[in-house]
Every structure is written in C-alpha cells, then in structure tokens.
C-alpha positions as CSV (number, residue, x, y, z in Angstrom):
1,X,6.9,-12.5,7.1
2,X,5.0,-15.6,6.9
3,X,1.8,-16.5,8.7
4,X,0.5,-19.9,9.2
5,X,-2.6,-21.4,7.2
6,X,-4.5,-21.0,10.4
7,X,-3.8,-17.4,11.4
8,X,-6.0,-14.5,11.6
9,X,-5.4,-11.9,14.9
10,X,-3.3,-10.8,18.4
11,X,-4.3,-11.6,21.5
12,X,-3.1,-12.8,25.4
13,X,-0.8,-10.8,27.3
14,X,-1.1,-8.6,30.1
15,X,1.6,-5.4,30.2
16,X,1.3,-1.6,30.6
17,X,-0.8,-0.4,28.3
18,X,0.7,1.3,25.5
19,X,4.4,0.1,26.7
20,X,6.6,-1.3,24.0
21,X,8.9,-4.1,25.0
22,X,10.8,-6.0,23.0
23,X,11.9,-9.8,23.3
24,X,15.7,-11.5,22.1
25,X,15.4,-15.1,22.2
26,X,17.3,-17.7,20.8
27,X,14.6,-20.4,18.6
28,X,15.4,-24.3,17.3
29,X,12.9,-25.7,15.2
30,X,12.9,-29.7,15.1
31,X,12.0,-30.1,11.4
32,X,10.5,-33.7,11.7
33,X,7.4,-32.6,14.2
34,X,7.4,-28.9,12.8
35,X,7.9,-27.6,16.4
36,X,9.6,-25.3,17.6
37,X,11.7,-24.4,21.1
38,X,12.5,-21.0,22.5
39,X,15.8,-20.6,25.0
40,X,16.2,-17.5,26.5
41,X,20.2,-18.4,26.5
42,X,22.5,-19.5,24.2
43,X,23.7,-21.5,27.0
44,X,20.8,-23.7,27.9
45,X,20.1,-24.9,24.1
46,X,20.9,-28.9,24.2
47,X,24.7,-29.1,22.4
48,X,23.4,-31.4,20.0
49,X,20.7,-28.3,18.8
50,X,22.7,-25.3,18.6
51,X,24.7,-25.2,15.7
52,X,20.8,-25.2,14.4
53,X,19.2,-22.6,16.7
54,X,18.9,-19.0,15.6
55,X,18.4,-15.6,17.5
56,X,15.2,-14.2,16.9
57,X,14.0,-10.6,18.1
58,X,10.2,-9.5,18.4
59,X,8.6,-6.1,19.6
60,X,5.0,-5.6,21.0
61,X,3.0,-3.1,23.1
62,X,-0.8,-4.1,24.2
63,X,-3.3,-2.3,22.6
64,X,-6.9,-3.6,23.8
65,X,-7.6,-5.3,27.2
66,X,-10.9,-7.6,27.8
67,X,-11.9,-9.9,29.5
68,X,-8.5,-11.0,31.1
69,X,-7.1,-11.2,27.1
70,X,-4.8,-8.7,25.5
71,X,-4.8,-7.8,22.2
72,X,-0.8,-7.3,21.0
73,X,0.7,-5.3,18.3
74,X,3.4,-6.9,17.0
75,X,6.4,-6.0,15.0
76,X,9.1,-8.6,13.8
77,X,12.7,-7.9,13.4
78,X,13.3,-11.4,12.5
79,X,11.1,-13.5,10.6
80,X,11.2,-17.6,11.5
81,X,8.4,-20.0,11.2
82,X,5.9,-19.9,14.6
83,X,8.6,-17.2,15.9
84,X,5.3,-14.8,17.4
85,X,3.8,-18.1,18.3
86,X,6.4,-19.7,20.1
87,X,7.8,-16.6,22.4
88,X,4.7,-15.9,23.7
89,X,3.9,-19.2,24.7
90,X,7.5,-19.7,26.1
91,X,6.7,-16.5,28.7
92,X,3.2,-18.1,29.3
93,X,1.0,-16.3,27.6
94,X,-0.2,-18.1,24.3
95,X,-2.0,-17.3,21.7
96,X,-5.9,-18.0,21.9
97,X,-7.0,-20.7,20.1
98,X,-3.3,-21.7,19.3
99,X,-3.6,-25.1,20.1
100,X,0.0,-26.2,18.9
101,X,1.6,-23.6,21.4
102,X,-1.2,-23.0,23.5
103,X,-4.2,-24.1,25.6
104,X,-6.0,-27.5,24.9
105,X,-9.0,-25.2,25.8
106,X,-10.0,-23.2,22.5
107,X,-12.1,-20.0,22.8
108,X,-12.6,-19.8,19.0
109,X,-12.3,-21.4,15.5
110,X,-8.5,-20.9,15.1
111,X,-5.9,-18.8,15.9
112,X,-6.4,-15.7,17.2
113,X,-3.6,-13.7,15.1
114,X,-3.6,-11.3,12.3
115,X,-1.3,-9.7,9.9
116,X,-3.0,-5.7,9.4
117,X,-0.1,-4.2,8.2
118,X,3.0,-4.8,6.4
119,X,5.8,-3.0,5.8
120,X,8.9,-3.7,3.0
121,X,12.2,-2.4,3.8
122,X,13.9,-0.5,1.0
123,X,15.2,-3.5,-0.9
124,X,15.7,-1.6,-4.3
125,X,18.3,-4.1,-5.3
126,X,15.7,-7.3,-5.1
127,X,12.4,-6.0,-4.7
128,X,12.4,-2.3,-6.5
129,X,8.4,-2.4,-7.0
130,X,7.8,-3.0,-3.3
131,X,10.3,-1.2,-1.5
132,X,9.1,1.3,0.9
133,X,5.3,0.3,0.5
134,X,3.0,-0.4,3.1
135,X,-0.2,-2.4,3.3
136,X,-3.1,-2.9,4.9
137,X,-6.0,-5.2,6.0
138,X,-9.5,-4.3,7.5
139,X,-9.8,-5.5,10.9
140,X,-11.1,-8.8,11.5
141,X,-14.5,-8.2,13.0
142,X,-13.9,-11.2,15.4
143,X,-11.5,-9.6,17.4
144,X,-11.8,-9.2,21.4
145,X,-15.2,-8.3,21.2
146,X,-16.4,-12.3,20.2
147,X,-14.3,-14.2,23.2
148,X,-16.2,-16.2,25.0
C-alpha cells in the first residue's frame, strides 16, 4: 500500500458502530491532473476510459464517533493510488482535511489518514524476509480528540 505525502489518519463516516462493510467500485485515474474517478458500474465509465479503469475493493468498520466525524478502520484488498480517498468521497463522506477529494473547508493541517498497521501476505517467492510480518505505528495523538 502506498500512502500519499500528505497522509497521517481515518476519519468521516457515519455507520453502525463496529459493522464491517465492504465497498467494490470500479476507479480511472486521469494521469495528466493525477485525479481520480470512482464508478459504481462498469457500465457508466465513459467508453473512451474503460479499457483504463480498474476494480478496486475496500473494507471498513467505524471505530470512534465525535463530533459528527468518524474515525474508519480500513483494510485494502486492492491497492491503487487515492483508492481510500476517492471511495469515500464518491459516497459523500470525505476525508478531513482532504482537500483534493474533499471539503474546501479544512479542519486541520492535512489529511486526516493513517497507516497503524500493515500486514504482508505470505509472498515467500518475492519477499521471503517479510512475509507473514505485521507492523505497527503508535497512534497519532491528533486524532478525533483535536477537531475543531
């Protein structure tokens, strides 16, 4: 997984608390502005874009309500450039302080979205001193508790 330059935590969703859901979109990313576009159906991707366009799949499950935010776990079963980004700013509920997907409005001084954990797959073949491993990052101390 990579993260953008200006990434550091989750946030902006309202759902049953502790409910997993999972979302299958289909992405097309224009490479000369760097931006992306989320379909919900193969069908409605422009003709001229989907020979391009890839499915993507994300999970999440809210973890911390506040203040009419949401902080998201988030697990990727595809990988693509502003994939998290993107689908949650396609259902309407951007990322905070995401101002290429988001709001205008920013709460904070970037991008509300970190990577605590991450897992490799058991690649033994390509990666053999990584596979299986997990690792972890402290929590960001700026997390729900500093909107505003």
């Amino acid at each position: 997984m990579r993260l953008c330059h200006n990434t550091a935590d989750i946030t902006s969703f309202v759902l049953e608390k502790h409910s997993f859901h999972k979302i299958c979109t289909n992405l097309y990313k224009n490479q000369k502005t760097n931006q992306v576009s989320i379909y919900q159906n193969f069908d409605d991707i422009p003709d001229k874009h989907r020979s391009q366009a890839v499915f993507i799949k994300t999970g999440f499950c809210p973890v911390v309500y506040k203040d009419g935010f949401t902080e998201l776990e988030i697990e990727l079963f595809t990988g693509k450039t502003h994939q998290i980004r993107a689908q949650l700013s396609a259902l309407g509920y951007p990322i905070v302080g995401d101002v290429k997907y988001g709001t205008e409005k920013n709460h904070t001084n970037g991008q509300l979205l970190c990577a605590y954990r991450i897992v490799f797959p058991d690649l033994v073949d390509k990666i053999p001193n990584l596979a299986g491993k997990e690792f972890y990052s402290p929590e960001p101390d700026f997390l729900l508790t500093n909107i505003g």
